[in-house]
Structures are given as structure tokens and as C-alpha cells.
C-alpha positions in Angstrom: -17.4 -20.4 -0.3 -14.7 -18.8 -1.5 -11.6 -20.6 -3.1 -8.7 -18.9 -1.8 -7.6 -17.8 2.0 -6.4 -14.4 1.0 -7.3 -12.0 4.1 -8.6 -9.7 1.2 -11.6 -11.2 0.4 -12.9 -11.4 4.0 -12.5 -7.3 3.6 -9.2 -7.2 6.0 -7.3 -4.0 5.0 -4.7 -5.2 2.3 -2.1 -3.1 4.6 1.5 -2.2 3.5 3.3 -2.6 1.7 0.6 -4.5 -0.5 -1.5 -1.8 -0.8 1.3 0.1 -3.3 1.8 -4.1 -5.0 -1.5 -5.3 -5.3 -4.7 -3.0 -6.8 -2.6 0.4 -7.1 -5.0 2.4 -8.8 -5.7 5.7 -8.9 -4.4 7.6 -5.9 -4.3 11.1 -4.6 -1.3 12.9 -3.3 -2.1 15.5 -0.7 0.6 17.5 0.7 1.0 20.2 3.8 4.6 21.3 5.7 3.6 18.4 8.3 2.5 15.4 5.6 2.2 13.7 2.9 -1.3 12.0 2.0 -1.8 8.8 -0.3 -5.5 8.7 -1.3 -6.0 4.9 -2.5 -8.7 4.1 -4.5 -9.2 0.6 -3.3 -10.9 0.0 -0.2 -11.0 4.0 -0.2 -8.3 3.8 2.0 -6.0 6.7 3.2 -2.3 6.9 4.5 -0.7 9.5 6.7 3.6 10.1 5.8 4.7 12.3 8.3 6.9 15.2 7.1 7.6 16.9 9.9 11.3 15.1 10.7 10.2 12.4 13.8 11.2 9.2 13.5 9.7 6.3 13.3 8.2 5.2 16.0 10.3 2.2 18.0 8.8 -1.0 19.3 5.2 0.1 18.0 2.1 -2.1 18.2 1.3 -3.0 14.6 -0.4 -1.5 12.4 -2.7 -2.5 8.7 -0.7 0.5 7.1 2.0 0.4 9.8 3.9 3.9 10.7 5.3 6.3 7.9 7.3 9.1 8.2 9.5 10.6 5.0 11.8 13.2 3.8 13.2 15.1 0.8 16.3 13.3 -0.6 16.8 16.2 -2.8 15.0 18.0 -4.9 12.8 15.3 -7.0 12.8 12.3 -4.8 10.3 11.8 -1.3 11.6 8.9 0.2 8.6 7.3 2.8 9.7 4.3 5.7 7.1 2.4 7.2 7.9 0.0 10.1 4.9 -1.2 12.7 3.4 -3.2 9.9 0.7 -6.0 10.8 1.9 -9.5 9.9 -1.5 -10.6 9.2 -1.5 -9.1 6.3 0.2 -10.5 2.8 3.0 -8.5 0.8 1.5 -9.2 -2.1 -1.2 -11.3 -3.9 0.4 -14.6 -4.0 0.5 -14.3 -0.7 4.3 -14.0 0.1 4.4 -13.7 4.0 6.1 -10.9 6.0 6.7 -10.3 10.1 6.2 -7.5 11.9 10.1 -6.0 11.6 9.8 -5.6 8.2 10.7 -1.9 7.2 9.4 -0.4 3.7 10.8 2.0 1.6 9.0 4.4 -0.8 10.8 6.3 -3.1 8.5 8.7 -5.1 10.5 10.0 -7.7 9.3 13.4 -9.8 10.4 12.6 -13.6 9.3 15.4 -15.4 5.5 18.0 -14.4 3.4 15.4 -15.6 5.1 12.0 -14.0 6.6 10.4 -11.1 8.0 6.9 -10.4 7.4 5.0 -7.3 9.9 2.1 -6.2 9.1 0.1 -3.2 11.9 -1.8 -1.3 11.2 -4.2 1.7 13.8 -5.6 4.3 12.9 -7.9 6.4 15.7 -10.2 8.4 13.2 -12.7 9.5 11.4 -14.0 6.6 14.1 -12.7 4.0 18.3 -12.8 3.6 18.3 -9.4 2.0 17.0 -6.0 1.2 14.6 -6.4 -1.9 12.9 -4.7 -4.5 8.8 -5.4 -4.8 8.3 -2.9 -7.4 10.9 -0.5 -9.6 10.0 2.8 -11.2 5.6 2.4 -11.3 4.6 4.9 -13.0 1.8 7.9 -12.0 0.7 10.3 -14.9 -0.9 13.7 -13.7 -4.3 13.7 -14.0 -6.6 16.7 -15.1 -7.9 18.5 -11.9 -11.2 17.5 -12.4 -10.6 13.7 -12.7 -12.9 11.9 -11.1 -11.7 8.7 -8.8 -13.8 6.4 -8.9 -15.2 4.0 -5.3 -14.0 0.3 -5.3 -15.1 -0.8 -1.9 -14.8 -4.0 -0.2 -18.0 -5.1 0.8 -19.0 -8.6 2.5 -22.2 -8.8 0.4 -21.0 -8.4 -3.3 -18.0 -10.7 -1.9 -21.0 -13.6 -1.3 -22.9 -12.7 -4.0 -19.8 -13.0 -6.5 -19.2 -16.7 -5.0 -22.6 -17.7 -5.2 -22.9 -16.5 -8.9 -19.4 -17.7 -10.4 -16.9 -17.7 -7.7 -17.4 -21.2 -7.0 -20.1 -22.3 -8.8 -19.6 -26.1 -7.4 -20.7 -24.7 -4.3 -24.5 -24.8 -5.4 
């Protein structure tokens, strides 16, 4: 058995807004008139930021990776806001809680060609008395065009297999 109760190693999504806090890794940034694409390495997981000026979406049934939609603050800075978020997931990996009001903000921020900043601010009025900021100016360096991305998948039987091996070797 394992010996934590983090949602994460029962495979649930790590959702937003800990997928940009916890295990940001390499990610792909794909981008069309209508969206913005994050690629994430862990869990291979993918996130759609909508482009295309709707808002987001009011009242929505939540969501692991919630509802995105962004916009150009000028002409270096894409700022994403995600509401619908599921409160079953954690903000981070200490396991700070969150409800399902909480709003995030992504701010991706082009420095120069070859870097961009990411700052990630999270409001939530029921678990929190103010605005705060989870993560300030994470870097991304361009990669070459052929990088490869590597796969880091959660799956249920190298989770048992760790615990049986050294994740809680009392357990035997």
C-alpha cells in the first residue's frame, strides 16, 4: 500500500492548475487563429486554450483541466483563465485544497526568441482571502525542432510494483 492519499498515485489526472505546479516538464506549444495547445509530458496529457474571444463558460460542470480560454495582452504576453476546475483534484503536491470557483491565470510571457516565462495566479474566495501567486516567471527554453519528448505515463501496475519493491517495504 501506498503511503500517501495523493489522488495522483491512483492515476487521477493531476488537473489544473497543478498540472503547470507539480511535474512541469517538457511541454509543447501548438498554436492555430482558434487555440492555443499545451502538450504535457506527464500523464501525456493535452490542454485546449481557446483563442477565438468566448468567454468562459459560466456555471460549468467541472472539469480535471477545467475550461480555458486566453488572449493577447500585447505583443509578448498570452494571458490563459481557467474556471470549471474539479475540486477533487490538489493545487499542488502538498496537497493544498481548492473548490470549484477557483479561477486560474496564466500568463506566458515571450522574453526574448529562445525563452518565455510562465506565472500562474489562483483566486479562490472560498478556500483563500486573496488572489495568489503559485508560481512567478518558470522558465521554458526553445528546444531544437527535433527534440524528442519523452512518455511518462501513469500506470496502475508500475504504481504497485514500485510499493511492493520500496514504496513501503513494511508492507511485505
Amino acid at each position: 500500500a501506498a503511503l500517501t492519499n495523493d489522488p495522483v498515485n491512483q492515476c487521477d489526472p493531476q488537473g489544473m492548475p497543478r498540472q503547470d505546479l507539480y511535474e512541469l516538464r517538457t511541454t509543447e506549444i501548438l498554436q492555430n487563429e482558434k487555440q492555443v495547445v499545451l502538450l504535457y509530458t506527464y500523464d501525456q496529457m493535452f490542454r485546449v486554450i481557446w483563442n477565438d474571444g468566448r468567454p468562459n463558460p459560466t456555471n460549468p460542470e467541472p472539469r480535471w483541466l477545467g475550461y480555458s480560454t486566453g488572449k493577447w495582452a500585447d505583443d509578448t504576453t498570452f494571458v490563459a483563465t481557467t474556471n470549471g476546475l474539479d475540486d477533487r483534484t490538489w493545487i499542488d503536491n502538498a496537497g493544498r485544497p481548492h473548490s470549484d470557483d477557483m479561477v486560474v491565470e496564466e500568463r506566458f510571457h515571450r522574453v526574448d526568441n529562445e525563452t518565455m516565462e510562465l506565472t500562474v495566479t489562483l483566486t479562490d474566495p472560498k478556500y483563500y482571502t486573496k488572489p495568489w501567486v503559485a508560481a512567478d516567471k518558470v522558465r521554458f527554453k526553445l528546444m531544437p525542432s527535433d527534440f524528442h519528448i519523452g512518455e511518462m505515463i501513469c500506470a496502475p501496475t508500475e504504481i504497485s510494483r514500485y510499493n511492493s519493491l520500496v514504496g513501503s517495504p513494511v508492507a511485505k
